[in-house]
C-alpha positions in Angstrom: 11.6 18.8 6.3 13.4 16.7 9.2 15.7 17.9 10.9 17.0 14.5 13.1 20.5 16.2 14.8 17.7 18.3 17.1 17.2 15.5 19.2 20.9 16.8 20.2 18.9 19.6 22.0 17.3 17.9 24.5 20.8 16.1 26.7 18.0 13.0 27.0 20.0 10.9 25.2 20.8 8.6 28.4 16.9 7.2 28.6 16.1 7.2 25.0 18.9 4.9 24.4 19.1 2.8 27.2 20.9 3.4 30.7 22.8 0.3 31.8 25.3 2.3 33.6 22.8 5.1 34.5 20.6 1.8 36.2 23.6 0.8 38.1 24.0 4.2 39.3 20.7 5.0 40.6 20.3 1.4 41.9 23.5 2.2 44.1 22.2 5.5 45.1 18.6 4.6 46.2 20.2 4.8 49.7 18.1 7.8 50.2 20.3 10.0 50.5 23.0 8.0 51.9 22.5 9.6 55.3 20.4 7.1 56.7 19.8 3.4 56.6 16.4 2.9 55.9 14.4 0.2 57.2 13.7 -2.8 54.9 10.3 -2.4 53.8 11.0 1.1 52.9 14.0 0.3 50.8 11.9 -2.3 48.5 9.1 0.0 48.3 12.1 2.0 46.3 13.1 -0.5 44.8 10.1 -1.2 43.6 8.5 2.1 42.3 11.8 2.6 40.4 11.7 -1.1 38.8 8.2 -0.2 37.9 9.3 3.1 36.7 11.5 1.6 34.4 9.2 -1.0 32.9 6.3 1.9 32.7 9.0 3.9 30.7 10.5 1.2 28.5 6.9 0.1 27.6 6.0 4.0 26.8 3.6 4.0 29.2 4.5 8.0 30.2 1.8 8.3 33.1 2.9 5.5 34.9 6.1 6.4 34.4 6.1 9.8 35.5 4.2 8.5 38.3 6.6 6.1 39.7 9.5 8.4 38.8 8.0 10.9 41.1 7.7 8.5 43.9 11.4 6.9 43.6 12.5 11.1 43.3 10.4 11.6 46.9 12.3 9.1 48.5 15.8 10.3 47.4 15.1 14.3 46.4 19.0 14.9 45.6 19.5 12.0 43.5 20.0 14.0 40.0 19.2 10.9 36.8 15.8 10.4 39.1 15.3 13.8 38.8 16.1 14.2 34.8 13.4 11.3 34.5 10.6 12.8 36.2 11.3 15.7 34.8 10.9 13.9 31.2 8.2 11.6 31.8 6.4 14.1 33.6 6.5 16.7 30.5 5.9 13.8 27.9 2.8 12.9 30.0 1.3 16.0 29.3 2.5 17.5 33.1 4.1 20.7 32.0 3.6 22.6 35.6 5.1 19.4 37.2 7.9 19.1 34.9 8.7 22.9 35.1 9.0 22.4 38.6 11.4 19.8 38.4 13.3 21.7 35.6 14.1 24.7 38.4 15.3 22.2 40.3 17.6 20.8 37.1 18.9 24.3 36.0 20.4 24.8 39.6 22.2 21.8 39.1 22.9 22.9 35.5 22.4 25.9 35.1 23.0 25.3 30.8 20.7 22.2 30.7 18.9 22.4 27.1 15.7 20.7 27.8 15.3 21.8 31.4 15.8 25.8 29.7 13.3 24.8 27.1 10.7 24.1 29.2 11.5 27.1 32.2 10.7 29.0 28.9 7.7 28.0 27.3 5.8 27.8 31.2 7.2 31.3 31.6 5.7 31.7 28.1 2.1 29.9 29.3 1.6 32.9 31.5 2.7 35.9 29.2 6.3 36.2 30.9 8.0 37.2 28.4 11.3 38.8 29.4 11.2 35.6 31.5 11.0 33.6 28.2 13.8 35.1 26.4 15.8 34.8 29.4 15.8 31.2 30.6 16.1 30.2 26.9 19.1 32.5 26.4 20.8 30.3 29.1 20.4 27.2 27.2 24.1 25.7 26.5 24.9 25.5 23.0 24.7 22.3 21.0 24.2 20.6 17.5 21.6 22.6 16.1 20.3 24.4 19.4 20.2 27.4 18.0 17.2 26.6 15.8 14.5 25.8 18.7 16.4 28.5 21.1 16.3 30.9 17.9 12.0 30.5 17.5 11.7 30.7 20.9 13.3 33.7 21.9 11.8 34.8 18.5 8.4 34.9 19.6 9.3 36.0 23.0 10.8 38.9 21.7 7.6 39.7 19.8 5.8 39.8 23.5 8.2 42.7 24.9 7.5 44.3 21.9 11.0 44.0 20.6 10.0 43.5 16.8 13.4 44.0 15.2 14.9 41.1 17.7 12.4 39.0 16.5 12.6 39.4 13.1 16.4 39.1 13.6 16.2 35.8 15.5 14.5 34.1 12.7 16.3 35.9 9.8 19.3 33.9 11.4 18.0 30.2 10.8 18.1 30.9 6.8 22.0 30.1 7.8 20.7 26.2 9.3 21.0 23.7 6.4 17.2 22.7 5.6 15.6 25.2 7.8 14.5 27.7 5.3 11.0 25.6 4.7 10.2 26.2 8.9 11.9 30.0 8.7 10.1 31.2 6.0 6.6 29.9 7.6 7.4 31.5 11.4 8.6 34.6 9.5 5.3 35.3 7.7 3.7 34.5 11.0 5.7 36.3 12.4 5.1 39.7 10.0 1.4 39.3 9.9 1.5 39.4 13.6 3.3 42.6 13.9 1.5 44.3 10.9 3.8 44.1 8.1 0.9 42.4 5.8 3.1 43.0 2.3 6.0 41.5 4.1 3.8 38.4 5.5 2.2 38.2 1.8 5.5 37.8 0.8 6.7 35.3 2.7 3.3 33.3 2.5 4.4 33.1 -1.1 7.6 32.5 -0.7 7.4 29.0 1.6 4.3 27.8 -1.0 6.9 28.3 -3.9 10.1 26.5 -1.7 8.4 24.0 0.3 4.9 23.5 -1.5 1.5 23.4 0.4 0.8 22.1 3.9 -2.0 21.7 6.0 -0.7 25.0 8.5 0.7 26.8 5.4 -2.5 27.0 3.3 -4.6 27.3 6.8 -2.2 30.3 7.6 -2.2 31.8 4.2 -5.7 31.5 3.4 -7.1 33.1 6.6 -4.6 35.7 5.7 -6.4 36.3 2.5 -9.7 36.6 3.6 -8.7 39.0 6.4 -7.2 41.4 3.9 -10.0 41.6 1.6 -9.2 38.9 -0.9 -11.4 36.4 -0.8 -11.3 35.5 -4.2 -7.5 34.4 -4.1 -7.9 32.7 -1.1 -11.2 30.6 -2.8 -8.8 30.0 -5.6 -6.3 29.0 -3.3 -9.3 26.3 -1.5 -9.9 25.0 -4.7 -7.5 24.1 -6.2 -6.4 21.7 -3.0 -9.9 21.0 -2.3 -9.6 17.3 -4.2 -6.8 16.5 -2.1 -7.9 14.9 1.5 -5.1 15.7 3.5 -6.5 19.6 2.9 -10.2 18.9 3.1 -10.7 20.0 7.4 -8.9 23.8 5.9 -10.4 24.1 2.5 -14.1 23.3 3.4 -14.1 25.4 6.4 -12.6 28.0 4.2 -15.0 27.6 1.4 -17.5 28.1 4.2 -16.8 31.2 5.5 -16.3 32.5 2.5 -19.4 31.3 1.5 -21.0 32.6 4.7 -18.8 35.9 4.6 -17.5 35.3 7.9 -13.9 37.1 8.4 -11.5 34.7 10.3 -9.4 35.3 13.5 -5.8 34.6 12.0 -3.9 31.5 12.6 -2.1 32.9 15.6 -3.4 35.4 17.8 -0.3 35.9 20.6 3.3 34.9 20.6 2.7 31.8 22.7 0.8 30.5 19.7 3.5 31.4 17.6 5.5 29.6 19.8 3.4 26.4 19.7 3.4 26.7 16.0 7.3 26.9 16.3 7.4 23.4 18.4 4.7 21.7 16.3 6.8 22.3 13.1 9.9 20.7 14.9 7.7 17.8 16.4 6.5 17.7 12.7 9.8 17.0 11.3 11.2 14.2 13.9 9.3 11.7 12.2 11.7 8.8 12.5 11.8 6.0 14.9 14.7 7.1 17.1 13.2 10.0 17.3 10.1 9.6 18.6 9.9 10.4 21.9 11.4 13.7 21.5 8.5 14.4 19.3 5.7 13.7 22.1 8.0 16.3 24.6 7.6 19.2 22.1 3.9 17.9 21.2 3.0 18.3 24.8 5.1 21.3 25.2 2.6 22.9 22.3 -0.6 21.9 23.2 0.6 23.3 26.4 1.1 26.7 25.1 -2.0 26.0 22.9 -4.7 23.3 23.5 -6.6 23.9 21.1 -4.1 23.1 18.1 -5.8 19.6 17.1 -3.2 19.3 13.8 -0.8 19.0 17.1 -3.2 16.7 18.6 -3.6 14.5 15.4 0.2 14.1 15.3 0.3 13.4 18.7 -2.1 10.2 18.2 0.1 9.0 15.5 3.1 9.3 17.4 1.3 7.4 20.0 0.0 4.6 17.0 3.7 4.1 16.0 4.3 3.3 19.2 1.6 0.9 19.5 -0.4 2.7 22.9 -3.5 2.7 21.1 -5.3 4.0 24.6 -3.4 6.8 24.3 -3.9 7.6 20.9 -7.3 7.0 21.4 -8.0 9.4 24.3 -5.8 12.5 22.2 -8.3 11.9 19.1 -11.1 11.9 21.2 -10.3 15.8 23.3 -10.9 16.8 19.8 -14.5 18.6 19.6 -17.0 18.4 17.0 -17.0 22.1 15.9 -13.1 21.6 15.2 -12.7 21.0 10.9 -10.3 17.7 12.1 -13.1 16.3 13.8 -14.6 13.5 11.5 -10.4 12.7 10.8 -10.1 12.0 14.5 -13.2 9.9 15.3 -12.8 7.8 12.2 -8.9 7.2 13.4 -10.3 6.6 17.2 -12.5 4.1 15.9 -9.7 2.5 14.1 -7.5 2.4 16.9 -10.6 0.9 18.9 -10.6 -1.8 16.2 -6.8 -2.5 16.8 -7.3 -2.7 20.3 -9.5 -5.7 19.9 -12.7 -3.2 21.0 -14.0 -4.1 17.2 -17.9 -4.2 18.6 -17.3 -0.9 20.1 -15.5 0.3 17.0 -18.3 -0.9 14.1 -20.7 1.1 16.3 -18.8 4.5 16.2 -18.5 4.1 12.5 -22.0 3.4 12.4 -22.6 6.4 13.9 -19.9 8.2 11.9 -21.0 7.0 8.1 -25.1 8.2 9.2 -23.2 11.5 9.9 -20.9 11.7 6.4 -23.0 9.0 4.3 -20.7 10.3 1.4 -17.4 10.1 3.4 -15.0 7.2 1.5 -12.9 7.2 4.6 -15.3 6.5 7.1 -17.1 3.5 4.9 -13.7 2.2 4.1 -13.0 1.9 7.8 -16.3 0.5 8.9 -15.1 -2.3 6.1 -12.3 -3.2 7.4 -14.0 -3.2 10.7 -16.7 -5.4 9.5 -13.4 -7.6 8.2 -11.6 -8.0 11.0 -15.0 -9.1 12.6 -15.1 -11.8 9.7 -18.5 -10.1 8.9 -17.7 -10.3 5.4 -21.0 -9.8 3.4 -21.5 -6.5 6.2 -17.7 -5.2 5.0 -18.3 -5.8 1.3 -21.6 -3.8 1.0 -19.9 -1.0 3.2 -16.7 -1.3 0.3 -19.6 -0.8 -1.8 -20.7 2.7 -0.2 -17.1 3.5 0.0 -16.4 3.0 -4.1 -20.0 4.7 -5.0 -18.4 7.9 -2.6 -15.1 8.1 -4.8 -16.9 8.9 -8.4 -14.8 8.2 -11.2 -12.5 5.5 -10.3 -8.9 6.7 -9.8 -5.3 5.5 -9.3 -5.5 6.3 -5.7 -8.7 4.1 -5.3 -7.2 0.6 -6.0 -7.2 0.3 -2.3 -10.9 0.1 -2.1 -11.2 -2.8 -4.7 -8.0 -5.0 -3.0 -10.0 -4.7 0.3 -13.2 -5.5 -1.5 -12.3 -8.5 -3.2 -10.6 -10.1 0.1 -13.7 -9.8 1.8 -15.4 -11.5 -1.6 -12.9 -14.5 -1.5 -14.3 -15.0 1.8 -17.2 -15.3 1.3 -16.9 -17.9 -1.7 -17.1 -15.1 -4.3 -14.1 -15.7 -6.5 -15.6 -14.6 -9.9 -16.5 -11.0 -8.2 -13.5 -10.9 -6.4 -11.1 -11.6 -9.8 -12.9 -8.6 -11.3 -12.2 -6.5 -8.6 -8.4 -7.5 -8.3 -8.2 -6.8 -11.9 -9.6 -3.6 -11.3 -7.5 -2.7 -8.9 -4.5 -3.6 -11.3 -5.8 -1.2 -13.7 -6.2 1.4 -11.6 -2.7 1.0 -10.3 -0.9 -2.1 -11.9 2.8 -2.3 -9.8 1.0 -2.9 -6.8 3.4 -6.3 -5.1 0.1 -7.1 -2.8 -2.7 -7.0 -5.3 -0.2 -8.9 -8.3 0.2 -11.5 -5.5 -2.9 -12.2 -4.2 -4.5 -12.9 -8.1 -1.4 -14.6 -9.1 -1.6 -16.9 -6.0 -4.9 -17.4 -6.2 -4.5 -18.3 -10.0 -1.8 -21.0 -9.3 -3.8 -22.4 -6.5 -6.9 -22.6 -8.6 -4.5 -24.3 -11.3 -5.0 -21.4 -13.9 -3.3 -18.9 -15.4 -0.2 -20.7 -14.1 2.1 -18.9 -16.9 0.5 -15.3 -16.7 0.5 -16.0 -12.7 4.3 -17.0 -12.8 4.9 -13.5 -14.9 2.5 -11.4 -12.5 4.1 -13.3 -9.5 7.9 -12.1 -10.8 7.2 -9.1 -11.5 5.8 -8.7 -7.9 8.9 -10.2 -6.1 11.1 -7.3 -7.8 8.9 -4.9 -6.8 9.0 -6.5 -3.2 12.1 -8.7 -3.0 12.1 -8.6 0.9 9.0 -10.1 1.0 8.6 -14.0 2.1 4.9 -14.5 1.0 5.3 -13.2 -2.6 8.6 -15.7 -2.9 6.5 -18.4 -1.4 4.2 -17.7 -4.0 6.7 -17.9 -7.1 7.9 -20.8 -5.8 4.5 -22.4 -5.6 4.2 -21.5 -9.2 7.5 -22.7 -10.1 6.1 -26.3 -8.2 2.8 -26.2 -10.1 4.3 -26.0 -13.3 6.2 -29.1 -12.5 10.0 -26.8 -11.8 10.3 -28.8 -8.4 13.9 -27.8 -8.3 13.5 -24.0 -8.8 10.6 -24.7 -6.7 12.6 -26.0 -3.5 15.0 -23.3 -3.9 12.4 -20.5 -4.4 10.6 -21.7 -1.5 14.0 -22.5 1.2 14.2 -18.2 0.4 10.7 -17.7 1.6 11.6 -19.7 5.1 14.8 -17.7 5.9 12.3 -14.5 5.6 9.3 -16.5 7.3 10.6 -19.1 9.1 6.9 -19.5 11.0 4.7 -19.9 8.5 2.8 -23.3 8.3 2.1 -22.9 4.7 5.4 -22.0 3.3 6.5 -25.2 5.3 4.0 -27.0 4.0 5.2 -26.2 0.3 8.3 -26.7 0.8 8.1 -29.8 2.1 6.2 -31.2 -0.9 8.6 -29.5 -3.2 11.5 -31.0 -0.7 9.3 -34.7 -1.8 9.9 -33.8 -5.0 13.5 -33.9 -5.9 13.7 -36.7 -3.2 14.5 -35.5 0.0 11.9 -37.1 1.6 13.5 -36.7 5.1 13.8 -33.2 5.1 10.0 -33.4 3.5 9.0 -34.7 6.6 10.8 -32.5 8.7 9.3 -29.3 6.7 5.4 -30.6 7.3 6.0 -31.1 11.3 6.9 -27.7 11.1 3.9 -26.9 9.4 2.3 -29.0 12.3 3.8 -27.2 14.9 3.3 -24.2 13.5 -0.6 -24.4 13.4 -1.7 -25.6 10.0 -5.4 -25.1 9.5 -7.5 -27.8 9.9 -8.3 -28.4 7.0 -4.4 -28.9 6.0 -3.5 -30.3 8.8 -4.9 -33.6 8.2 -3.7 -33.4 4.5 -0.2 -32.4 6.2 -1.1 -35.9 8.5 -1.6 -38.2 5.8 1.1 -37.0 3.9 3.9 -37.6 7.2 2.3 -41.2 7.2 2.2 -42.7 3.5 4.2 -39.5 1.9 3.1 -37.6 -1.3 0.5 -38.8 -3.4 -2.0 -37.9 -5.7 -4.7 -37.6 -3.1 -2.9 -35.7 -0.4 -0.9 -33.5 -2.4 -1.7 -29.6 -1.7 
C-alpha cells in the first residue's frame, strides 16, 4: 500500500522542496535577534554554520545537518524556520530527545503543528505517558490524511490507559481512508491479540492475508500467534508454504525452529509503544517514492525510537539511506543489527555490498569471505562475493564463486537467470566466449524477454560477425522491451551497419546519441555509419567525440587512423 498525500502530515514541505524564499528569510534574520549588532567574526561564524547547514541538508547528510542547524538556532533562539530545521534534522538523525525538545518549543509557537504533535507524542509514548500521548496527538491540526497517523497513534495510546473500546474505535475508523484497509486490518489484529480478544485477532490475521496477501510482519505476527495458542501445526503449514520464497526466509526458519525446538514465542508486540512503532513502520513502509523519502527516515527513526530492536525497520531504513546514495549511513544501520536477530545474514551481505559501492571492495570481498564460510549454501551471499570479485576485475575469483552460487539454487529456475548473465560477463572477460554463450543462452531459457541478456549475445554476435540475422531479431525484440534504452539502440544499429543497412544504420545510431550523447562507442559507430552514406565531415566530427570522450586504447588508435586517411578496410571497427 502507499499512501503518498501523508507526507501532507508533517507541514515540512518548505525544506523537502526547496526554500528560496525561506533562505532569504533566515539570511535576513541571522541578526541574532535583531537586538544587537554583533561583531564581525560572530556574524560569519553564522553565516557559516547555516551555509554549512544547508549543504549538510541538501546533500542528506542529517548529522551534520542537525549539527550545524543547532549551532545557527543557538545564535538566534527565536528565529522560528531555524528552529523547524533542527527540529527535523535532529529527529531524522536519529536525535528523538533533541528533537522533542525543540518540538515544545514549536507547539508554543503552534500550538496545531502536525509533526512537532507527532513527535511530543511518541517521546511521551517512549516513557509509558500515555494520557500524555493521546493528548499532544489530539492537538495535531487537521490535514490531508492526518487522521490516519493521529488515528494509530492515539490508538495505541488508548490501549496504555486501558481504554480498549477507544482503541478499537480509533482504528475501526481508518476502514473509511481509501487504501488503508491493508494497514487497519494488520494494527487491528495487533491490536486484539494485545488486549485478549484471540478469535477476534484470528480473525483479522485472516482477514489482511486474504485482502493484502503475505508480508514479512504479517506472517511474523500471525505465525507467533499460532504457536502461542496451541497451533503449531497451522502455523508450520503456514512456514512452509512461504519457506521457498527469500523475502520470508529470516520468519519462516526461525519459526520452523522453534517449532522444531518447542519453544513458545513472545508475540510480536508486547506494549503499545511497539504497537506504535509497528503503526509508523507500516506508514514509513508505504512512502516508497522518491519525493517522499525523507519523510520515511523521520517515522523510521521515530520507530526504532519507540522500538530498537525492530531490525525489519532497520533494514528499511538502510535502503532508504541506499536510494539516497549515503552508503556510510546505510552501512552503519545494517551493521547495529546482531547476530542472534533472523535478518542478520540479510544485513551483513547488504553492508558488504554497500562496502563494495563505496569503493571499500578489499574490505567488502573479506566480509563475504567470512559470510559464505558461515552460509556455504547461501545463493545470496556467493552471488555478492561475485560481483565483488567483478568489480575487482578478479574475474576467474567471481566466476568460480557464480559457480558456488548456481550449485546453491538446485534446479535451475526462472528467477535464476540472474546468476548465469553475471556469470558469463565475468567469462567474456576472461577470454571465455564459448562458456559464456552457453551461459547467456541459459539465461534466455530460463527467462527469455530479458532486454540486457538479448543484448549482450546479440551484440556480441554482430561484433563477432555471426548470427547477424538472429542477432538483428534478438536485438529488436530487445529495443521494444527497452525502447528508452541508448545501448540496446546502439546495438541494432550496429547490426543494421554490419549487415551493410548503413542508412538505417546512421539513423538507428543518431537515436542512441540523443539518449547517450557521452559514449565513445556509440560515437565511434556512428561516425563510420556517418562515412558510409558520405558524410564524411560529420564522420569526423562523430570519432573526436569518441576521442574526447575516452575511447579505449585499443580504439583509440583505430579511431586515429581513421580521422587521418578515413574508412578503410583495415581500420574499420
Amino acid at each position: 500500500m502507499r499512501i503518498l498525500p501523508l507526507v501532507a502530515i508533517l507541514s515540512l514541505s518548505t525544506f523537502v522542496a526547496g526554500c528560496t524564499e525561506a533562505e532569504g528569510r533566515l539570511l535576513a534574520a541571522l541578526s541574532f535577534g535583531g537586538t544587537t549588532t554583533p561583531a564581525a567574526g560572530e556574524l560569519s561564524e553564522g553565516y557559516g554554520d547555516y551555509l554549512s547547514a544547508r549543504f549538510a541538508a541538501d546533500h542528506h547528510d542529517l548529522a551534520e545537518a542537525a549539527k550545524y542547524f543547532r549551532a545557527s538556532l543557538d545564535r538566534d533562539p527565536q528565529n522560528p524556520q531555524l528552529l523547524t530545521f533542527a527540529f527535523f534534522y535532529a529527529a531524522s538523525a536519529g536525535q528523538v530527545d533533541q528533537a522533542a525538545d525543540y518540538a515544545n518549543r514549536l507547539a508554543a509557537i503552534t500550538p496545531g503543528d502536525r509533526a512537532a504533535r507527532l513527535t511530543l507524542s511518541v517521546a511521551a509514548l517512549k516513557h509509558r505517558d500515555y494520557k500524555a500521548a493521546r493528548t499532544q496527538i489530539a492537538k495535531s491540526a487537521n490535514g490531508p490524511f492526518t487522521l490516519f497517523t493521529v488515528a494509530l497513534i492515539d490508538a495505541w495510546a488508548a490501549a496504555g490507559t486501558g481504554d480498549d473500546a477507544a482503541a478499537q474505535t480509533e482504528l475501526k475508523s481508518l476502514h473509511a481512508q481509501a487504501g488503508a484497509d491493508a494497514l487497519t486490518y494488520f494494527n487491528e489484529a495487533l491490536l486484539a491479540e494485545f488486549i485478549g480478544q484471540r478469535d477476534q485477532a484470528d480473525a483479522l490475521y485472516t482477514t489482511e492475508l486474504k485482502s493484502a496477501g503475505p508480508s514479512p510482519r504479517v506472517v511474523d505476527a500471525y505465525g507467533r500467534f499460532l504457536e502461542r495458542n496451541g497451533r503449531a501445526r497451522d502455523a508450520e503449514a503456514l512456514y512452509a508454504k512461504l519457506a521457498a520464497d527469500n523475502a520470508y526466509s529470516p520468519i519462516t526458519q526461525a519459526g520452523l525452529a522453534r517449532i522444531a525446538a518447542g519453544k513458545i514465542p513472545d508475540p510480536l508486540i508486547q506494549n503499545p509503544e511497539e504497537g506504535a512503532a509497528e503503526a509508523l513502520f507500516g506508514i514509513a513502509a508505504s512512502l516508497n517514492d522518491e519525493a517522499s523519502r525523507d519523510i520515511s527516515v523521520l517515522y523510521l527513526r521515530l520507530a526504532l525510537y519507540l522500538q530498537p530492536n525492530l531490525d525489519l525497520a532497520k533494514l528499511l531504513l538502510a535502503d532508504r539511506f541506499e536510494a539516497l546514495e549515503k552508503y556510510d549511513n546505510a552501512i552503519e544501520v545494517f551493521n547495529s543489527i546482531g547476530r542472534e536477530s533472523p535478518y542478520y545474514r540479510v544485513a551483513a551481505v547488504q553492508s558488504a555490498v554497500d562496502q563494495a559501492r563505496s569503493d571499500k571492495v578489499k574490505e567488502a570481498i573479506a566480509s563475504l569471505n567470512a559470510l559464505t564460510a558461515a552460509y556455504p549454501a547461501d545463493v545470496e551471499t556467493w552471488t555478492a562475493l561475485g560481483d565483488a570479485y567483478r568489480e575487482s576485475q578478479k574475474y576467474s575469483d567471481a566466476a568460480k564463486a557464480y559457480d558456488r552460487a548456481i550449485q546453491s539454487t538446485g534446479a535451475p529456475s526462472k528467477k535464476d537467470w540472474p546468476l548465469y548473465y553475471a556469470r558469463a560477463i565475468t567469462e567474456q572477460e576472461s577470454n571465455n566466449w564459448k562458456a559464456a554463450e552457453t551461459d547467456l543462452q541459459q539465461a534466455l531459457k530460463l527467462s527469455p524477454d530479458e532486454p540486457q541478456v538479448l543484448n549482450y549475445l546479440g551484440y556480441s554476435w554482430v561484433d563477432q560477425h555471426r548470427n547477424i540475422p538472429q542477432a538483428l531479431a534478438m536485438l529488436e525484440k530487445a529495443t521494444a522491451l527497452a525502447p528508452e534504452d541508448g545501448y540496446i539502440i546502439d546495438s541494432v544499429g550496429w547490426a543494421y551497419y554490419r549487415l551493410g543497412r548503413y542508412g538505417d544504420a546512421a539513423k538507428t545510431l543518431e537515436k542512441a546519441i540523443q539518449l547517450v550523447p557521452g559514449d565513445p562507442t556509440i560515437n565511434d559507430h556512428l561516425g563510420d555509419a556517418y562515412w558510409k552514406v558520405g558524410r564524411k565531415v560529420d564522420a569526423r566530427f562523430q570519432w573526436n567525440h569518441a576521442l574526447a570522450f575516452g575511447a579505449e586504447n585499443g580504439e583509440k588508435t583505430k579511431i586515429m587512423k581513421k580521422l587521418e586517411v578515413g574508412l578503410t578496410g583495415d581500420n574499420r571497427s
